[in-house]
N, C-alpha and C positions, 0 to 999 in steps of 0.2 A: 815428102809424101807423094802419092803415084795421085798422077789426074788423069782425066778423059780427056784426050790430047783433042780430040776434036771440039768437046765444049767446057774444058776447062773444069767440070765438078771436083771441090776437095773431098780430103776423106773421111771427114764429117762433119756435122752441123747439127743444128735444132731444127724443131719442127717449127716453135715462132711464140706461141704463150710460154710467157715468164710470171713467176709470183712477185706481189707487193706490187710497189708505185713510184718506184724511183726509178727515174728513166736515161738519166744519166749515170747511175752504177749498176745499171742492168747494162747498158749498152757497153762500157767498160768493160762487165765481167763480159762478155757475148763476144764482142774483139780481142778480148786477150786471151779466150779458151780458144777460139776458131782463127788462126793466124790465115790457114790459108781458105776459110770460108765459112766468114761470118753472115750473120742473118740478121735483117731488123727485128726485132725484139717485139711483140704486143703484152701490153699490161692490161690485161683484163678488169683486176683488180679497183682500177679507178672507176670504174661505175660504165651505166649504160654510152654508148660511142665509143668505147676502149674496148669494148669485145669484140670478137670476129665479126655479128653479122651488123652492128651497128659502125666498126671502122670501114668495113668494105662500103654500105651504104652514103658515108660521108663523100665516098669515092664517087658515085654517079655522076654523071652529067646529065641536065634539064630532069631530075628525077631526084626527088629529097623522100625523106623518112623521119619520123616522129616515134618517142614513144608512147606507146600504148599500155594500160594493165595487162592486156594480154600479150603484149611481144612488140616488134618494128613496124609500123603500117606508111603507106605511103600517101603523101600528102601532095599538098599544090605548090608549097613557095620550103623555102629552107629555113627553118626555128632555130629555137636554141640548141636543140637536138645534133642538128647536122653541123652548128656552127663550132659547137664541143667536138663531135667526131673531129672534124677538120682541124680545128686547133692542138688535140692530144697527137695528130699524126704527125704536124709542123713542128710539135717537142721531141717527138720520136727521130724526126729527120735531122731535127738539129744536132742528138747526140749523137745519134749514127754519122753526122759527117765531121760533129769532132772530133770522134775516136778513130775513123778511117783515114785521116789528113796523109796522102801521101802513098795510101794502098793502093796494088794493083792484083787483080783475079777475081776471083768469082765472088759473087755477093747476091744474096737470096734476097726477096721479100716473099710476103704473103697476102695474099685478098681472097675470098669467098668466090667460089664458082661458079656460074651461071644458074647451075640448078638447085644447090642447096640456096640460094639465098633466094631462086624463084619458092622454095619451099617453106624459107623461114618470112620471109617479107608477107605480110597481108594490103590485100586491098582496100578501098574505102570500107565495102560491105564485110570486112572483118574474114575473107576468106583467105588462100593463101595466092601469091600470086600465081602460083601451080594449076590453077581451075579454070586460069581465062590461058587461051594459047597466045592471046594477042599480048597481052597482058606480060608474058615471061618471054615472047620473042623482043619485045621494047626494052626490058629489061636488062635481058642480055647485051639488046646493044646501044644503051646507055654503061652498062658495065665495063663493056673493052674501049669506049671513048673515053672514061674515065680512070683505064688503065695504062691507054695510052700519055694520059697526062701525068700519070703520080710515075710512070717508069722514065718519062723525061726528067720529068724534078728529082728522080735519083741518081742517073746518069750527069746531071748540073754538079749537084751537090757532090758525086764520086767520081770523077772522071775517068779515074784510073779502072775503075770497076767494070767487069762482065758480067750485068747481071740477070741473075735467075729468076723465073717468076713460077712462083707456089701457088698453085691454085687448088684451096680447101675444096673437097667436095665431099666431107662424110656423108651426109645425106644423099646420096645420087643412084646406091642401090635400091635406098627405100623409094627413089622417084622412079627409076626402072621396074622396080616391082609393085609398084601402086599400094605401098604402105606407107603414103605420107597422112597421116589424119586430117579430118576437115575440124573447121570450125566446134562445130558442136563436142568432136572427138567420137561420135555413133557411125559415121562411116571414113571410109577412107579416098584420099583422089584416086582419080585411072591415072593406071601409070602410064608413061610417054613412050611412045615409040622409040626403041633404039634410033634406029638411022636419023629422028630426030635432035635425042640427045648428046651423037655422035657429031652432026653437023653446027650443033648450036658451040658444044665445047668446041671444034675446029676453029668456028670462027673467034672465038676468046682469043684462045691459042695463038690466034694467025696475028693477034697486035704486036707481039712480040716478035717481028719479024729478024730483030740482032741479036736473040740468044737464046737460048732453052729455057721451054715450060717444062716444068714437076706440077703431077697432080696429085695432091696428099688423100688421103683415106685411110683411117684408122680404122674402119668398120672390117669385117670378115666380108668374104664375097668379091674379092676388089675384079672390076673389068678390066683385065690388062689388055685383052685386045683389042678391047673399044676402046681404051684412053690413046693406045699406039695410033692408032688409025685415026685418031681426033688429034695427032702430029704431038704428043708428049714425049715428051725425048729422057724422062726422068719419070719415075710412078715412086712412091712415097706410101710403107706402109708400116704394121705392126708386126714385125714377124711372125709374134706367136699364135696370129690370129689365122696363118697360113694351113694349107691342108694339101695334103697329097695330090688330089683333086686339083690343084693352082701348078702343080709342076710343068707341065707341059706347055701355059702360059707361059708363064714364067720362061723355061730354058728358051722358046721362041724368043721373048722379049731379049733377054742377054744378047743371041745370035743375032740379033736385029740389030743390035749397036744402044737400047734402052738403056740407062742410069737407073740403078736398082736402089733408094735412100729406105736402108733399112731399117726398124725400128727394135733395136734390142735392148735399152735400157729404160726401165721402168719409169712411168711419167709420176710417180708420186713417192710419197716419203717409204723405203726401207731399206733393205743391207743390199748392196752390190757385189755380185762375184768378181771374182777376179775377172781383167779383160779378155781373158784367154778364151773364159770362161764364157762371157757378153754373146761372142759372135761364135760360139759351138754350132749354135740352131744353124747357122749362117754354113758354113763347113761340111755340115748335115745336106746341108739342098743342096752344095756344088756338090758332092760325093755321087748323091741320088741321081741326079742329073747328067752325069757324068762329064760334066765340065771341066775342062784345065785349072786348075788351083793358080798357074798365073794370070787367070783374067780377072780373078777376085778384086786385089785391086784396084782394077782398071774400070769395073762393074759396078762396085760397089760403092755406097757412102753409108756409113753408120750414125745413125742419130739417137733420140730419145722415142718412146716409143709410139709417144704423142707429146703433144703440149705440155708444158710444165705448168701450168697458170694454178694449178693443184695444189704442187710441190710446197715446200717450205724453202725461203731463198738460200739455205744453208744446201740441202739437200741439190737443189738445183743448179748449184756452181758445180759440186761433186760430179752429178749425173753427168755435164757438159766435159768436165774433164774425163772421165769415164769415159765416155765416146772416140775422144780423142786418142786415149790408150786404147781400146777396145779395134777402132784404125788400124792403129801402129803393130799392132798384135797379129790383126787382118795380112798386112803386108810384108810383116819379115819373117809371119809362118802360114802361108798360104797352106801348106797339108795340114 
C-alpha cells in the first residue's frame, strides 16, 4: 500500500473508539485489519475514565479530575477516578504491545485536545474550564507534559513504531464560535480568539517534535487553515459532513503536503457498499478540484467516519476491513 514518504501514514486506520470491553481482542482485531497502521484502540464502554475526556484527563500532569453528576471536574489530589483512567490505559498499552511485537511504521494514538477538554473539564465552581483563560492556558500545558509522557511510554513499549498523535478536538468550532453552553445551559461562553486557539493548539502540537500530529473533528465546519498553521501535518474528518464551501481549503491543504484521513464508512451499525463505492465522495473532490488522481494515494487515508464506540463489535470488525478495501480500491483505481 502507497504512504506518505515523508511521514509514513498508511492507507487506513480508525478513528480510536471501539465497542464492548475486551481489550485484548479489540486490540488483536485493530492489528490484524491495519497491518500497515494500526491505532490504540479506546473502549469507552467500560465506564467513566475509559472515555475520551475522562482517558485524556488521567493523562494530565500536576492536574487530576473527579467524577461529577454533571460531567469531569477538576480537583486537588488524584481519586479513584484518575487512578481507573490510568489503569484502563496501562491494559490498553499492554495489549497494544502484545499484538505489535516486532512492528515497524506508523502507529496512531489519541488524547483530547487542548480546547475541547478546556470545554468539557469543569472547574471547582461547576463552570467549564473555558470561562477562566488562566484556567485553560494551565490546562493546555499540563496536557502536552502529559503527552509528552504517555508518547514516550509508547515509543518504550513499540520501538519499532513511528508514531502519530490524534488529537480529538470535535468541540473546537463551537469554542471558536462561542457555542459552548455554561453551567446553567441559559447562556453560552465567548468564544476564544483564533490566534489564540491557533497558538495554544501549536503548542500541543509542538511535543511531538518526531512525528506527525492529526487533528480529528467529525463536526461540519472543520478549520483546515488554522489546524495547518497550528503545524497538523494530517486533519481527520467526516467526509459527508463536507461542503463545497471547504474546497478551496481543502485543495490548499493537499498542495501543502497535509494528510487528508478521511471519513467514509459509517460509524454505526448498517449495510456497507461496495469499496469502490466507500470512497466515490472521495473521487468527487479530487475531480472538482482538479487534482492528479495519482496523489490520491499518496494524500489520502481512509478511515471510519467516526468512532465506533456506537457500533456493534460484529459490525465494527466489517467497518475496519471495509476501510482497508475501500484503500486498496483508492489506489489501483485512482480515476
Amino acid at each position: 500500500m502507497s504512504e506518505n514518504s515523508e511521514f509514513g501514514f498508511g492507507a487506513a486506520t480508525g478513528v480510536g473508539s471501539m465497542p464492548g470491553g475486551d481489550v485484548r481482542e479489540t486490540a488483536k482485531t485493530v492489528t490484524g485489519s491495519f497491518d500497515d497502521f494500526p491505532h490504540l484502540p479506546e473502549l469507552p464502554a467500560r465506564g467513566p475514565g475509559a472515555d475520551m475526556i475522562g482517558r485524556t484527563a488521567g493523562m494530565l500532569v500536576d492536574l487530576y479530575a473527579r467524577v461529577e453528576p454533571s460531567g469531569w471536574r477538576i480537583g486537588d489530589r488524584p481519586g479513584r477516578d484518575t487512578r481507573r483512567a490510568r489503569s484502563w490505559l496501562g491494559e490498553d498499552l499492554d495489549a497494544l504491545e502484545e499484538y505489535t511485537q516486532g512492528y515497524e511504521g506508523p502507529l496512531k494514538v489519541q488524547a483530547v485536545g487542548p480546547w475541547t477538554l478546556a470545554a468539557a473539564l469543569e472547574l471547582r465552581n461547576g463552570e467549564s474550564a473555558l470561562s477562566d483563560p488562566g484556567a485553560a492556558r494551565d490546562l493546555a500545558g499540563s496536557l502536552a507534559e502529559g503527552l509528552r509522557v504517555h508518547l514516550d511510554e509508547v515509543r518504550r513499549r513499540v520501538p519499532g513504531a513511528r508514531v502519530v498523535l490524534q488529537l480529538d478536538e470535535p468541540s473546537l468550532i463551537a469554542v471558536l464560535r462561542g457555542q459552548v453552553k455554561s453551567a446553567s445551559g441559559y447562556r453560552t461562553h465567548r468564544a476564544v480568539d483564533r490566534q489564540l486557539v491557533e497558538s495554544t493548539l501549536r503548542d500541543v502540537v509542538g511535543v511531538h517534535a518526531d512525528g506527525p500530529v492529526v487533528v480529528h473533528s467529525c463536526a461540519p465546519d472543520v478549520p483546515f487553515e488554522l489546524l495547518r498553521r497550528a503545524g497538523a501535518a494530517g486533519i481527520s474528518f467526516d467526509l459527508t459532513l463536507l461542503t463545497e464551501r471547504d474546497d478551496d481549503s481543502i485543495g490548499e491543504a493537499v498542495e501543502g503536503g497535509t494528510r487528508l484521513l478521511a471519513g467514509v464508512v459509517p460509524g454505526t451499525d448498517g449495510p456497507l457498499s461496495d469499496p469502490a463505492g466507500s470512497v466515490m465522495g472521495v473521487r468527487t473532490l479530487w475531480r472538482r478540484l482538479g487534482l492528479h488522481p495519482g496523489l490520491l494515494a499518496q494524500a489520502v487515508t481512509v478511515t471510519p467516519s467516526c468512532g465506533l464506540a456506537g457500533a456493534s463489535p460484529e459490525y465494527a470488525r466489517r467497518a475496519l476491513a471495509h476501510c482497508v478495501r475501500a484503500a486498496r480500491s483508492l489506489a489501483d483505481n485512482p480515476e
